[in-house]
SERO-4910 file (N, C-alpha, C, O; in steps of 0.05 Angstrom, whole numbers):
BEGIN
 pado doro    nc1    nc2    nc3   cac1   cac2   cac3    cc1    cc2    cc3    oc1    oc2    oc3
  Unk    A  -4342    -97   -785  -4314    -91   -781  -4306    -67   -797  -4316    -61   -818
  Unk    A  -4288    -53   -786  -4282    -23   -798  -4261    -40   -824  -4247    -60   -823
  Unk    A  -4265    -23   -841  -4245    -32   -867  -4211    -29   -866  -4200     -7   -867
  Unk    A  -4198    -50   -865  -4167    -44   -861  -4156    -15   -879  -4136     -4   -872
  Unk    A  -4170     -7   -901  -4166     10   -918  -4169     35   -910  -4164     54   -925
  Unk    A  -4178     40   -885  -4184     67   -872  -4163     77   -862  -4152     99   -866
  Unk    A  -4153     45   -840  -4126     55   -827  -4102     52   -841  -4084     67   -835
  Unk    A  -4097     30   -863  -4077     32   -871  -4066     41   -902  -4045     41   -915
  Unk    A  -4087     46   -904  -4072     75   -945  -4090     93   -947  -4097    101   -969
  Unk    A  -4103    105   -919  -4104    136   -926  -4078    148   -922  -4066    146   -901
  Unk    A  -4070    159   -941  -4051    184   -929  -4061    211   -923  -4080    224   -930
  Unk    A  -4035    217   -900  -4043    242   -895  -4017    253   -876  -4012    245   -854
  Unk    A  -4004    272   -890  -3977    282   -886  -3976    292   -859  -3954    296   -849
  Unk    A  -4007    298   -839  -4003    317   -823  -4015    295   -803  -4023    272   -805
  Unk    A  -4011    313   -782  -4039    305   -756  -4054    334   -748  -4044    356   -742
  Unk    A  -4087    324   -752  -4104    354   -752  -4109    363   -723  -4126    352   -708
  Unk    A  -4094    387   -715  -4099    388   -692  -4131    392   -669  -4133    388   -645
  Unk    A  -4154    404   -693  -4169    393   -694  -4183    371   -681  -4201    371   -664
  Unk    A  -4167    346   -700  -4181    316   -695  -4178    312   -673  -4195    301   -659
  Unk    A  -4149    321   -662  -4135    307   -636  -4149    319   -608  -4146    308   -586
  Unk    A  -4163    342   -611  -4165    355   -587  -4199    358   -586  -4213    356   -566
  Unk    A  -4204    363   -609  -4243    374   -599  -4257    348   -598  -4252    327   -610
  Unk    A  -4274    353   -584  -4293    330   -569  -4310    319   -594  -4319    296   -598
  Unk    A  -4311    339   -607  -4340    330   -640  -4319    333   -664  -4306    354   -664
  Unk    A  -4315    318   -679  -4296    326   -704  -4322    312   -725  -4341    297   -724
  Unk    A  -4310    327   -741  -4326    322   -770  -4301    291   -787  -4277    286   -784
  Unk    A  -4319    282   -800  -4298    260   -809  -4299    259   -840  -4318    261   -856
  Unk    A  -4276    255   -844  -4276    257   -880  -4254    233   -880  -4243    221   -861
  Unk    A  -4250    229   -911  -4234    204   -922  -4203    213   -914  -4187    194   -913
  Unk    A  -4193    247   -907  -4165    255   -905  -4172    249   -879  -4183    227   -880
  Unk    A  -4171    256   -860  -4180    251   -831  -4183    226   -814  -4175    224   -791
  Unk    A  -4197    207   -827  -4203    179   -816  -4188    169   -805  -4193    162   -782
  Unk    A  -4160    163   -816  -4143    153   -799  -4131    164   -772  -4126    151   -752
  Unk    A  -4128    186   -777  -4125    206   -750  -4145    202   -731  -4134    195   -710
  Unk    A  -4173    202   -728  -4190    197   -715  -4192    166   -703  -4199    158   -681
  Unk    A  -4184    153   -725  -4179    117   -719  -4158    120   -692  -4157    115   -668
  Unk    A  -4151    125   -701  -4116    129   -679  -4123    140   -651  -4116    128   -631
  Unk    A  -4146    174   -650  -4151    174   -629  -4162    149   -604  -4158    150   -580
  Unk    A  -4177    129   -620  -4186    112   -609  -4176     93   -589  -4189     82   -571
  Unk    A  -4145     89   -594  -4121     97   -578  -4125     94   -551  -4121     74   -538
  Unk    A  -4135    124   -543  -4137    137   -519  -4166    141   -504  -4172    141   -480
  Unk    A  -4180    143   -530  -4222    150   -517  -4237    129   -540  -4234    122   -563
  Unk    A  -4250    127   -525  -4277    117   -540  -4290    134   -557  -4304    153   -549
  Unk    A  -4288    129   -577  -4286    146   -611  -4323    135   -614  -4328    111   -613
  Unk    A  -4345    158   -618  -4373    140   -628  -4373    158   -658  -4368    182   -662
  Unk    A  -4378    140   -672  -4383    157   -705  -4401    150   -704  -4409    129   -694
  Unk    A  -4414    169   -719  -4445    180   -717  -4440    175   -753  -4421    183   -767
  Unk    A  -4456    162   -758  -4468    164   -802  -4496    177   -796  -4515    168   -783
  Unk    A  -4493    201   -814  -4527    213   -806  -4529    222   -838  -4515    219   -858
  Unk    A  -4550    236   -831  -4553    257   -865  -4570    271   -845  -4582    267   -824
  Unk    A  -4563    297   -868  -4583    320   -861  -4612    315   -869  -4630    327   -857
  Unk    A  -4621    296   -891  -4650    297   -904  -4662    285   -872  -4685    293   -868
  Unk    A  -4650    269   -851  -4661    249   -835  -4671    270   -818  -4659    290   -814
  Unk    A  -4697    265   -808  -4701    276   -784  -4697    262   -757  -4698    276   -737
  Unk    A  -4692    231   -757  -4684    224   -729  -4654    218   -718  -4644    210   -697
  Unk    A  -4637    232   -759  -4602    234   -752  -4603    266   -735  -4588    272   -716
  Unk    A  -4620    281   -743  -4619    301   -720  -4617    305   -699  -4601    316   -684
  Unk    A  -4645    289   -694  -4648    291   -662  -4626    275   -649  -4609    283   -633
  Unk    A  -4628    252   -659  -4592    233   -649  -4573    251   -640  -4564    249   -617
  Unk    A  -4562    271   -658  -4542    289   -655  -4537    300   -637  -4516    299   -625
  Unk    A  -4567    317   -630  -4566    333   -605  -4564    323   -585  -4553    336   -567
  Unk    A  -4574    293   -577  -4577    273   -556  -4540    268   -554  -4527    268   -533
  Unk    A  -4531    264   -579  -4497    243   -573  -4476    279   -572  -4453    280   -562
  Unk    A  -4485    294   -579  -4465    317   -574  -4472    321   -543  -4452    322   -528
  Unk    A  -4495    324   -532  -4497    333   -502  -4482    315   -493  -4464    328   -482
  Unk    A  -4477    287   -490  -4465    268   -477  -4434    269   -479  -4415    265   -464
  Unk    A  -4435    277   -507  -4400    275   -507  -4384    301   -490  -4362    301   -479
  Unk    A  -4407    325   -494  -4399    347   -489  -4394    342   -444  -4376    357   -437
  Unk    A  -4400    334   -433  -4412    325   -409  -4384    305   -401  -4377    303   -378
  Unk    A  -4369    290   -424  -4346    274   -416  -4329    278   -433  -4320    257   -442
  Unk    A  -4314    304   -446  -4300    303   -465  -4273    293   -462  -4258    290   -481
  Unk    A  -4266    284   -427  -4233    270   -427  -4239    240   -441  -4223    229   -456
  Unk    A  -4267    227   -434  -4267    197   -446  -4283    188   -476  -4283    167   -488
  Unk    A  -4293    212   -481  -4308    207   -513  -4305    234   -530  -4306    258   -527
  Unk    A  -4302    215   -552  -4304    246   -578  -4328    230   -599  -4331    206   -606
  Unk    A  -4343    253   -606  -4358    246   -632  -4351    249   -661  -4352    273   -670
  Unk    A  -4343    229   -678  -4332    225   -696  -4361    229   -721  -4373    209   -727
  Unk    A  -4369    255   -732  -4393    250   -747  -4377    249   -780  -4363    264   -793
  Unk    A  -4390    223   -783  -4395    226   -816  -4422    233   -831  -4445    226   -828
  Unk    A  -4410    250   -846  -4442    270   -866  -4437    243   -893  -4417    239   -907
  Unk    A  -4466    227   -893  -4462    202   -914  -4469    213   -941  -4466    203   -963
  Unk    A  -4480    240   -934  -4486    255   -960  -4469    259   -972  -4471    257   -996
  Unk    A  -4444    267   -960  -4416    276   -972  -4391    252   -974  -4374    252   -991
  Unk    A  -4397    230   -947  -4377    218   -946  -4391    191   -955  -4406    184   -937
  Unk    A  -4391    181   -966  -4419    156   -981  -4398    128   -983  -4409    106   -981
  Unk    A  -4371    130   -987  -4351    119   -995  -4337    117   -964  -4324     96   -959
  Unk    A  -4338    137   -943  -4330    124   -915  -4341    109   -902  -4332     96   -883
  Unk    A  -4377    108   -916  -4396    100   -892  -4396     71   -913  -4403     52   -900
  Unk    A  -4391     65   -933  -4388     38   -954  -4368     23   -935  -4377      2   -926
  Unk    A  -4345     29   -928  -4319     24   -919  -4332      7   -894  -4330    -17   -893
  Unk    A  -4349     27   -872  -4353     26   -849  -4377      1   -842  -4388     -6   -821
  Unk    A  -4379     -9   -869  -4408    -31   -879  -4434    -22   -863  -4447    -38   -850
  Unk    A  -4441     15   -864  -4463     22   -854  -4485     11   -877  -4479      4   -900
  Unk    A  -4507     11   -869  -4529      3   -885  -4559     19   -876  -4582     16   -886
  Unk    A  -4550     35   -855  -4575     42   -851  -4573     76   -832  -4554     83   -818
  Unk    A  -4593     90   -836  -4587    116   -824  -4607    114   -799  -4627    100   -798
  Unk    A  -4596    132   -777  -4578    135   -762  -4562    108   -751  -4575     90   -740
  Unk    A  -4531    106   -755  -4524     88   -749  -4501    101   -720  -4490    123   -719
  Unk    A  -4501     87   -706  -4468    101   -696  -4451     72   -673  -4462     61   -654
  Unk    A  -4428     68   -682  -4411     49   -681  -4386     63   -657  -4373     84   -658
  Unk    A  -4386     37   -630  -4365     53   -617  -4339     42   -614  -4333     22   -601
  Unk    A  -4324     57   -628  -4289     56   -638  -4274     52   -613  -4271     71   -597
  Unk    A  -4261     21   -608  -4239     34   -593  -4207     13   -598  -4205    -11   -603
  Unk    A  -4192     29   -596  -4167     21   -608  -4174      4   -637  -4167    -19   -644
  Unk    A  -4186     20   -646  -4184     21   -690  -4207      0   -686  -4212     -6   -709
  Unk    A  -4224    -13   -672  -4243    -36   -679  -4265    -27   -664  -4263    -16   -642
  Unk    A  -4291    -32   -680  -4317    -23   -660  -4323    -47   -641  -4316    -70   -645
  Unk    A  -4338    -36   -616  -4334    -58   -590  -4368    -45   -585  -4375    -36   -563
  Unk    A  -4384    -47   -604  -4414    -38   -589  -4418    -14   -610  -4400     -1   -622
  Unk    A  -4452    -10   -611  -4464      1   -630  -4487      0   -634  -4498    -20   -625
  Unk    A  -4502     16   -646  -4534     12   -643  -4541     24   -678  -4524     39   -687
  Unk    A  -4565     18   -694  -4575     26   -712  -4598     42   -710  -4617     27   -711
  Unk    A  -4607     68   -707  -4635     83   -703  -4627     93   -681  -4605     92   -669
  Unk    A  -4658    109   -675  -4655    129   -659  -4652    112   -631  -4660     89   -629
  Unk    A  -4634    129   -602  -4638    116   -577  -4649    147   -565  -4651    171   -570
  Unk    A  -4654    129   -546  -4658    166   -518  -4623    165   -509  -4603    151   -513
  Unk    A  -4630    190   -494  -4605    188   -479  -4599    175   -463  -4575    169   -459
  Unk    A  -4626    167   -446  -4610    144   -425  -4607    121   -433  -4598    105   -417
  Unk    A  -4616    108   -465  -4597     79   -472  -4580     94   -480  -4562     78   -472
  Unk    A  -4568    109   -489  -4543    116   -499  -4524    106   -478  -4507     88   -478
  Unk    A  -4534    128   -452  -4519    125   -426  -4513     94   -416  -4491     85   -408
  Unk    A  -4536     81   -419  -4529     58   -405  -4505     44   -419  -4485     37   -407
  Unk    A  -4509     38   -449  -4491     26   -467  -4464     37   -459  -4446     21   -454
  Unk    A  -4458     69   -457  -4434     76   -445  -4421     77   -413  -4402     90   -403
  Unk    A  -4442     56   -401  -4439     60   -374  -4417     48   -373  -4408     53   -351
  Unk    A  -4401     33   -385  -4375     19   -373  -4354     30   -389  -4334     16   -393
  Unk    A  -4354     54   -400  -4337     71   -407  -4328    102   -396  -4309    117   -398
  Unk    A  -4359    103   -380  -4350    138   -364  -4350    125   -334  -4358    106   -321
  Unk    A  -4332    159   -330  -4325    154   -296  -4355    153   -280  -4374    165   -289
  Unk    A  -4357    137   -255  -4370    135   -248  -4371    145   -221  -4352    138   -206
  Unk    A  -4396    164   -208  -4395    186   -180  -4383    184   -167  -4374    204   -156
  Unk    A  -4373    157   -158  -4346    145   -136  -4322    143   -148  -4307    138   -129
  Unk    A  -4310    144   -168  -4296    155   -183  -4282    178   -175  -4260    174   -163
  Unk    A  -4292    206   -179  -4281    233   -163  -4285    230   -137  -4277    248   -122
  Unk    A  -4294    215   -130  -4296    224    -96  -4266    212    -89  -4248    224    -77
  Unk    A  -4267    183   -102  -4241    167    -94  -4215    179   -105  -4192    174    -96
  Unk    A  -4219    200   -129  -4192    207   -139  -4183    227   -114  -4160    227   -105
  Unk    A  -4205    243   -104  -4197    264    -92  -4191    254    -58  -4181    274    -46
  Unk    A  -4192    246    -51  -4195    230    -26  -4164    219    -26  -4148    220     -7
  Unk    A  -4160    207    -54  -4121    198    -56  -4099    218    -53  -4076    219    -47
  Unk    A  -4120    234    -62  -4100    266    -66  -4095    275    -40  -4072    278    -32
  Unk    A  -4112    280    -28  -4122    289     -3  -4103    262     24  -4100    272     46
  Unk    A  -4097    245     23  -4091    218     31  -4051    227     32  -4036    223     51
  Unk    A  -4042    238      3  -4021    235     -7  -4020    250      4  -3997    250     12
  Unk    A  -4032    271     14  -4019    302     36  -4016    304     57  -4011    324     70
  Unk    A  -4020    276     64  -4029    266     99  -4056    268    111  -4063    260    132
  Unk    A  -4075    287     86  -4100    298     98  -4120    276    101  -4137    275     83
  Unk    A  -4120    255    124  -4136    233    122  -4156    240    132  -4172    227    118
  Unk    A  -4172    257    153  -4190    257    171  -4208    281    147  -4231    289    152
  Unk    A  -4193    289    120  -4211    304    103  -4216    276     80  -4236    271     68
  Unk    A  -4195    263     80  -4204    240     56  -4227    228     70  -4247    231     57
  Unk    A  -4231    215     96  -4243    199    102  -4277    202     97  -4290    182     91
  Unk    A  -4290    227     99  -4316    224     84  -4329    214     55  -4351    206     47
  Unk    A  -4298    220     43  -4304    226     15  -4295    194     10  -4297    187    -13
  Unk    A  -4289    182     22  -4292    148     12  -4306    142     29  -4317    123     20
  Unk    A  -4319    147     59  -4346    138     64  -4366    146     34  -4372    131     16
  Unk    A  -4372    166     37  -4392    172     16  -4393    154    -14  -4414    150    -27
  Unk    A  -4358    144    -25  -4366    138    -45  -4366    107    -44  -4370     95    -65
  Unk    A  -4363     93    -19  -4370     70     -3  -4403     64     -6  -4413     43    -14
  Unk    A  -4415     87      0  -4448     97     -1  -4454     84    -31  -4471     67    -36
  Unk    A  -4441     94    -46  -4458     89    -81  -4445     70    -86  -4454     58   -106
  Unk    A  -4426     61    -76  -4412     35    -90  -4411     13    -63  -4387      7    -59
  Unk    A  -4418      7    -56  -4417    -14    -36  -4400    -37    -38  -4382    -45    -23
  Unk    A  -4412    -48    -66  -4399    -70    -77  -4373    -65    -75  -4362    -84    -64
  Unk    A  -4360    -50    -81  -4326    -37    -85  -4315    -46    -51  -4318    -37    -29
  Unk    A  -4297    -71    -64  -4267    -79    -41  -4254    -61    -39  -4251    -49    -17
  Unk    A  -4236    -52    -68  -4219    -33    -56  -4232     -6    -44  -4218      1    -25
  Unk    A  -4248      6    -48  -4254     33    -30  -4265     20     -6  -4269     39      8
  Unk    A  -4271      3      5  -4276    -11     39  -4252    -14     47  -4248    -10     70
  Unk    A  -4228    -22     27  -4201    -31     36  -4183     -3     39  -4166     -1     56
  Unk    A  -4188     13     24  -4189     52     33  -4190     68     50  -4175     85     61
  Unk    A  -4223     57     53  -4233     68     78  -4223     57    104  -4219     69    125
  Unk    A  -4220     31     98  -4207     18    123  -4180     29    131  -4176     39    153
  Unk    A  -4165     27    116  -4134     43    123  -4136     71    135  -4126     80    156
  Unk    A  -4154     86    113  -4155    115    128  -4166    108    160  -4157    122    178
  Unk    A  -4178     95    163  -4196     88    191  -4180     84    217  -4185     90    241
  Unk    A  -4153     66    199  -4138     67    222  -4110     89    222  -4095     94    240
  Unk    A  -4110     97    203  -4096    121    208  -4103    143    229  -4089    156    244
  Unk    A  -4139    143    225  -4146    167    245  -4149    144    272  -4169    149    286
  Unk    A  -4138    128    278  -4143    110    300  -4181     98    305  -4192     93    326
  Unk    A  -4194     97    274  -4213     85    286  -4208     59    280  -4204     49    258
  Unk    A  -4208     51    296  -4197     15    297  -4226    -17    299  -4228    -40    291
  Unk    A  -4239     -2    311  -4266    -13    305  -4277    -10    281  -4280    -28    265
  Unk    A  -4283     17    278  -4295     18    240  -4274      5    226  -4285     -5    206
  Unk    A  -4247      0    225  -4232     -2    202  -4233    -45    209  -4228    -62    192
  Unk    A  -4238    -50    234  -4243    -75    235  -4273    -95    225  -4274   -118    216
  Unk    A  -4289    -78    229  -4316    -77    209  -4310    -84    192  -4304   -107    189
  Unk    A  -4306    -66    171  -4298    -60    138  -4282    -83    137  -4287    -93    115
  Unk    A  -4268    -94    145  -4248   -108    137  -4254   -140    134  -4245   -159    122
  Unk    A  -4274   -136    153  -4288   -174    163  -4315   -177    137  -4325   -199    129
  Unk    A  -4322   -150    127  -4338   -158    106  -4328   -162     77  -4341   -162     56
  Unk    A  -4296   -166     81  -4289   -173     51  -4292   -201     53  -4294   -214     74
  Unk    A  -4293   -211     27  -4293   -236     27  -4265   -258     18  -4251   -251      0
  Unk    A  -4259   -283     30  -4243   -294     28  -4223   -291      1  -4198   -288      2
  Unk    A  -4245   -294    -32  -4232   -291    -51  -4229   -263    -60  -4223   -259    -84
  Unk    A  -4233   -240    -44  -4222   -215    -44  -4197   -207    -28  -4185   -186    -32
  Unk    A  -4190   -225     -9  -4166   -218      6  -4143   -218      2  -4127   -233     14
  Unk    A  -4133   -199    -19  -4117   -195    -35  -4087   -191    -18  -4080   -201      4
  Unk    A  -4071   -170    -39  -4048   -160    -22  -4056   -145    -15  -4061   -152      8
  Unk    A  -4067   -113    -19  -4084   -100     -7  -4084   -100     21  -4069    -91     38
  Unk    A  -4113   -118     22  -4131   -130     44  -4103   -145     68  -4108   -146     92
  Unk    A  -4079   -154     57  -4067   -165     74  -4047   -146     89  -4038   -153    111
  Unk    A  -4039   -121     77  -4024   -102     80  -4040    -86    109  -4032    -81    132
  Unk    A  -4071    -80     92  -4082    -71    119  -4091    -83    139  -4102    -69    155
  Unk    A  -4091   -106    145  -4102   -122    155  -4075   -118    181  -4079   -110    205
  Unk    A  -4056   -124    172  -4025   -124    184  -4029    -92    195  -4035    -91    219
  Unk    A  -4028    -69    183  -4034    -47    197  -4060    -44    223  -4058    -33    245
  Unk    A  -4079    -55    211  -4094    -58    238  -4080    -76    263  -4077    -70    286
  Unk    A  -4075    -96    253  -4061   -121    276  -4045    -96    305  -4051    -94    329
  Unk    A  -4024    -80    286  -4011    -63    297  -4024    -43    317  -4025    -43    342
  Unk    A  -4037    -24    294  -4043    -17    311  -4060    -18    339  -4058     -3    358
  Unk    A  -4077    -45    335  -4091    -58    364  -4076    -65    380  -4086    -68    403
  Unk    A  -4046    -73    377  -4033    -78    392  -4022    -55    416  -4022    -54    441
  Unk    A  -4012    -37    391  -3995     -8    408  -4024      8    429  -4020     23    448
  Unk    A  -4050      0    420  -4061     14    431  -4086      3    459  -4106     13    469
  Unk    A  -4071    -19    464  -4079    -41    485  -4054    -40    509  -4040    -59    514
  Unk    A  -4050    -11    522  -4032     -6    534  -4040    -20    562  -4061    -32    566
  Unk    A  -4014    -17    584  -4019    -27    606  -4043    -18    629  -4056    -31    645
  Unk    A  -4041     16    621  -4063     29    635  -4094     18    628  -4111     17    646
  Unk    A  -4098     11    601  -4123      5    588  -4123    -33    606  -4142    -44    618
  Unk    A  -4105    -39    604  -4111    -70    628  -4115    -65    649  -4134    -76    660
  Unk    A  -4104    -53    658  -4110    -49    694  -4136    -31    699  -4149    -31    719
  Unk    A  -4141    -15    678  -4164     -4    685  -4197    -33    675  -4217    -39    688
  Unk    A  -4188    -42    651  -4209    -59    653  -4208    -82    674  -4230    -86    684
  Unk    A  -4193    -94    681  -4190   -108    707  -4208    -97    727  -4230   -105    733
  Unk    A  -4196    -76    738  -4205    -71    758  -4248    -67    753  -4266    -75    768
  Unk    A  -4247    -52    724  -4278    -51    719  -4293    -68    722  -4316    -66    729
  Unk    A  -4275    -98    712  -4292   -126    714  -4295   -128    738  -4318   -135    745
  Unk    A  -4277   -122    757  -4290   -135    791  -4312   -111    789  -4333   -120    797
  Unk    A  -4313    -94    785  -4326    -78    797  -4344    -65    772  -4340    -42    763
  Unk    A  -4361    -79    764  -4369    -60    740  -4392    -38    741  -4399    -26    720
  Unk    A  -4404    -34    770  -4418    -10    767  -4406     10    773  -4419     31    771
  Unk    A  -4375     13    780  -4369     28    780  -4360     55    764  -4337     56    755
  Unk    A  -4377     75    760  -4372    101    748  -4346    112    739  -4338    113    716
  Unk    A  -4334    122    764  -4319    133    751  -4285    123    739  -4265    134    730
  Unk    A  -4293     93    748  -4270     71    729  -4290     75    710  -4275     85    692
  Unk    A  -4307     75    702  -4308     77    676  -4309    103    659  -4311    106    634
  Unk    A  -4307    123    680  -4303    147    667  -4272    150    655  -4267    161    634
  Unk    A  -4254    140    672  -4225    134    669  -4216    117    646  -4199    121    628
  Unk    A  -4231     99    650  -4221     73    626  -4237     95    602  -4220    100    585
  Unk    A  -4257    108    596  -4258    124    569  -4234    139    568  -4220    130    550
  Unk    A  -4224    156    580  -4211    169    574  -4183    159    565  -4169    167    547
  Unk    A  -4180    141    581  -4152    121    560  -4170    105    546  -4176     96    568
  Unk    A  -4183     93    532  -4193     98    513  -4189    113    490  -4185     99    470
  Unk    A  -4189    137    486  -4201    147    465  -4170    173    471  -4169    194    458
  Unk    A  -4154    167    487  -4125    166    484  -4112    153    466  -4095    165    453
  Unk    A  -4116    128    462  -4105    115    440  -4134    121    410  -4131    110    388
  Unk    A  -4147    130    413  -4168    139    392  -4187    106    393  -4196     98    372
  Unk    A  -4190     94    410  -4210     78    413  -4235     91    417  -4248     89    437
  Unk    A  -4240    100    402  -4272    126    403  -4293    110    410  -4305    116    430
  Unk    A  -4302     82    393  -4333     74    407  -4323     58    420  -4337     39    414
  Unk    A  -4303     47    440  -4308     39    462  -4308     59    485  -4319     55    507
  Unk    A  -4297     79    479  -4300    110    499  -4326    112    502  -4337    110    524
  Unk    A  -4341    118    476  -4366    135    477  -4389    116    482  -4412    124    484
  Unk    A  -4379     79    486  -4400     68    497  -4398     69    519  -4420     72    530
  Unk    A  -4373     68    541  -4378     68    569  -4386     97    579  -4402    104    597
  Unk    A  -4371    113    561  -4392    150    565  -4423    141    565  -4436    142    586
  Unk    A  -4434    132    544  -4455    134    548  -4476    116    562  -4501    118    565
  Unk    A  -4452     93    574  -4468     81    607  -4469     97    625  -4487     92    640
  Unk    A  -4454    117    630  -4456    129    655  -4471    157    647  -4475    174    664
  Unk    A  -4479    159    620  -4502    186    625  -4528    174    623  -4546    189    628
  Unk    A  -4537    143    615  -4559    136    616  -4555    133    645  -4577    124    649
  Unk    A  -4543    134    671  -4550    135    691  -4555    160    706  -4576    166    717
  Unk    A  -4529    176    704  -4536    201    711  -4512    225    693  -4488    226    690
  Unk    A  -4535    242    683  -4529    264    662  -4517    278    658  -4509    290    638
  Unk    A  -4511    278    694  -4478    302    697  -4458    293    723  -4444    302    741
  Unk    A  -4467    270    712  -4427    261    726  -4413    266    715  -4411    268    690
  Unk    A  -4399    268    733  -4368    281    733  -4366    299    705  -4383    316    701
  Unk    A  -4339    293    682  -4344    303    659  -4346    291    631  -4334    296    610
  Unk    A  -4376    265    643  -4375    251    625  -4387    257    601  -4378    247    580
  Unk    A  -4406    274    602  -4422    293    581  -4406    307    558  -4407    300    534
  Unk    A  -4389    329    570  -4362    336    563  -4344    313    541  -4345    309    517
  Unk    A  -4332    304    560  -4317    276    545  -4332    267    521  -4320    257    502
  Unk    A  -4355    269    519  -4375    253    498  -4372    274    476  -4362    272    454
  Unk    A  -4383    289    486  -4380    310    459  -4359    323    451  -4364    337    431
  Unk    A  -4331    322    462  -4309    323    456  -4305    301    435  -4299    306    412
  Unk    A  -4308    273    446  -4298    253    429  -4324    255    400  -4317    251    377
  Unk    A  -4344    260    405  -4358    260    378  -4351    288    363  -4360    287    340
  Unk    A  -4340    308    368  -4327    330    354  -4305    318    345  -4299    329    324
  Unk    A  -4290    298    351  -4260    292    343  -4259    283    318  -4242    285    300
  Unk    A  -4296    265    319  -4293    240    299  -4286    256    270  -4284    281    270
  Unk    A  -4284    241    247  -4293    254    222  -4302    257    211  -4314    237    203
  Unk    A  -4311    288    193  -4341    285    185  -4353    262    171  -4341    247    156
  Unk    A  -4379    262    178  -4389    247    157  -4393    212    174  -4411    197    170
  Unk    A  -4367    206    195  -4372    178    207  -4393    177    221  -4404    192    237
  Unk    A  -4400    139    206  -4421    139    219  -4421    131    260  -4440    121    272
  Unk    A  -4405    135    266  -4401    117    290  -4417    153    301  -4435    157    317
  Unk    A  -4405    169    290  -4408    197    299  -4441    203    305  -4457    209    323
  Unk    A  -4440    195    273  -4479    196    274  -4504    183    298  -4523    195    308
  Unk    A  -4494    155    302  -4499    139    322  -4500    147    345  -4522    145    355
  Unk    A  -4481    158    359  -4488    166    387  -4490    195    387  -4488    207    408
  Unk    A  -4492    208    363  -4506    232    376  -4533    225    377  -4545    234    397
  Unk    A  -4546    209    359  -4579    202    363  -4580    194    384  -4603    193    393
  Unk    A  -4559    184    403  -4557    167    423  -4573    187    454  -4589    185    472
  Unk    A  -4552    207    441  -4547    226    460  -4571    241    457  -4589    236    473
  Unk    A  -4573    254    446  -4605    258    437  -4635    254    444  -4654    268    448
  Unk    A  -4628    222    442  -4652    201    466  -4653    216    488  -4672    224    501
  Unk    A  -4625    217    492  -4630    219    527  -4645    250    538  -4663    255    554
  Unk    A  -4628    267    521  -4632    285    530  -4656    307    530  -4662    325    546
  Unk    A  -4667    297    504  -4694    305    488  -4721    278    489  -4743    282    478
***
């Protein structure tokens, strides 16, 4: 346990601007508390090294690259025990290289001796942002500007590294039906699980409801009607795509498109239609990916 004596009777008339802003601060007995305090806001690691050590060195270079790499979520707090012998007493170090990770004035994790960098990393894995992280900040940003059909890769993608993650499926799903994909965003939505079906999940769930509704017009009945009596017929089903993917029903468009080019390759302007609707999609969907391989088969 850090010594109550650090945070509460050091004085110190000022705040070092220093302490408060650089990613590596040096730590002394005037200082300590200031640095305690940052802890606050970041995950504070104090390093106790000496110069005589040769593996407080190498440590150094290993915990400065790391901090330097995340300086909004960690600062390196080094104490020199050569100099400060009476902070690292306080801190009940007992052994060199030690380093202790500070947060809001109490250490929560810590190791004694040398690590590599990637146990460092791992030990700090539940304190730095993680790759789906920026994808998802930027994707909200992008979302808040109306720009959905640019958000929508960038939470597929961070869907990709994070799978496990409800709310970015519950993301992706909304953007999904924003751009009217109503199939993908009904997917995504059937793989959450019961004790994930939050408010969230119920909000969009209600947004999909809708929009399947508004987009199950009268034209789209009478055209499937008539397809059921008649289902080899072509160019009802060239018709029913195209209302289709009028209301942005894209893979039920681009599957009856692509019944009628597995029959023949240049009816009417079903070819056209196809690659119109797979230009529409957004980058990166996979429904997009799918039938162009589709298309592809056929044609190659």
């Amino acid at each position: 346990m850090v010594s109550a004596t650090i945070v509460d009777d050091i004085e110190n008339p000022y705040w070092n601007s220093l302490v408060m802003f650089n990613p590596i601060v040096d730590v002394t007995l005037m200082n300590a508390r200031e640095v305690l305090e940052r802890s606050t806001q970041q995950l504070v690691l104090f390093q106790f090294w000496s110069a005589r050590s040769a593996a407080c060195q190498q440590l150094s270079a290993v915990l400065e690259k790391i901090v330097q790499q995340y300086p909004q979520q960690l600062c390196l707090a080094k104490v020199n025990c050569d100099k400060e012998q009476d902070l690292a007493m306080q801190f009940g170090v007992q052994s060199l290289p030690t380093v202790m990770f500070i947060k809001d004035g109490q250490p929560i994790d810590g190791f004694a001796g040398a690590e590599s960098e990637q146990q460092i990393l791992q030990r700090l894995s539940a304190y730095l942002p993680k790759p789906e992280d920026e994808l998802i900040n930027k994707a909200q940003q992008l979302l808040a500007a109306g720009q959905a059909a640019e958000a929508y890769p960038l939470l597929a993608q961070a869907l990709t590294l994070a799978p496990e993650r409800v709310d970015v499926k519950l993301w992706l799903a909304d953007t999904a039906i924003a751009l009217g994909q109503l199939t993908q965003a009904e997917k995504l939505l059937a793989e959450v699980k019961l004790a994930d079906q939050d408010a969230l999940f119920k909000s969009v769930m209600a947004k999909l409801e809708l929009a399947q509704q508004a987009s199950n017009t009268p034209e789209i009945q009478a055209l499937e009607a008539k397809l059921a009596a008649t289902p080899d017929d072509m160019q009802l089903k060239e018709q029913l795509a195209v209302q289709y993917q009028a209301v942005l029903r894209s893979e039920e468009a681009l599957a009856l498109l692509l019944q009628i080019l597995q029959q023949d390759l240049n009816f009417g302007q079903s070819k056209k239609l196809y690659l119109d609707i797979l230009a529409a999609l957004p980058k990166g969907d996979a429904l997009a990916s799918q039938y162009r391989r589709r298309l592809y088969a056929l044609l190659y």
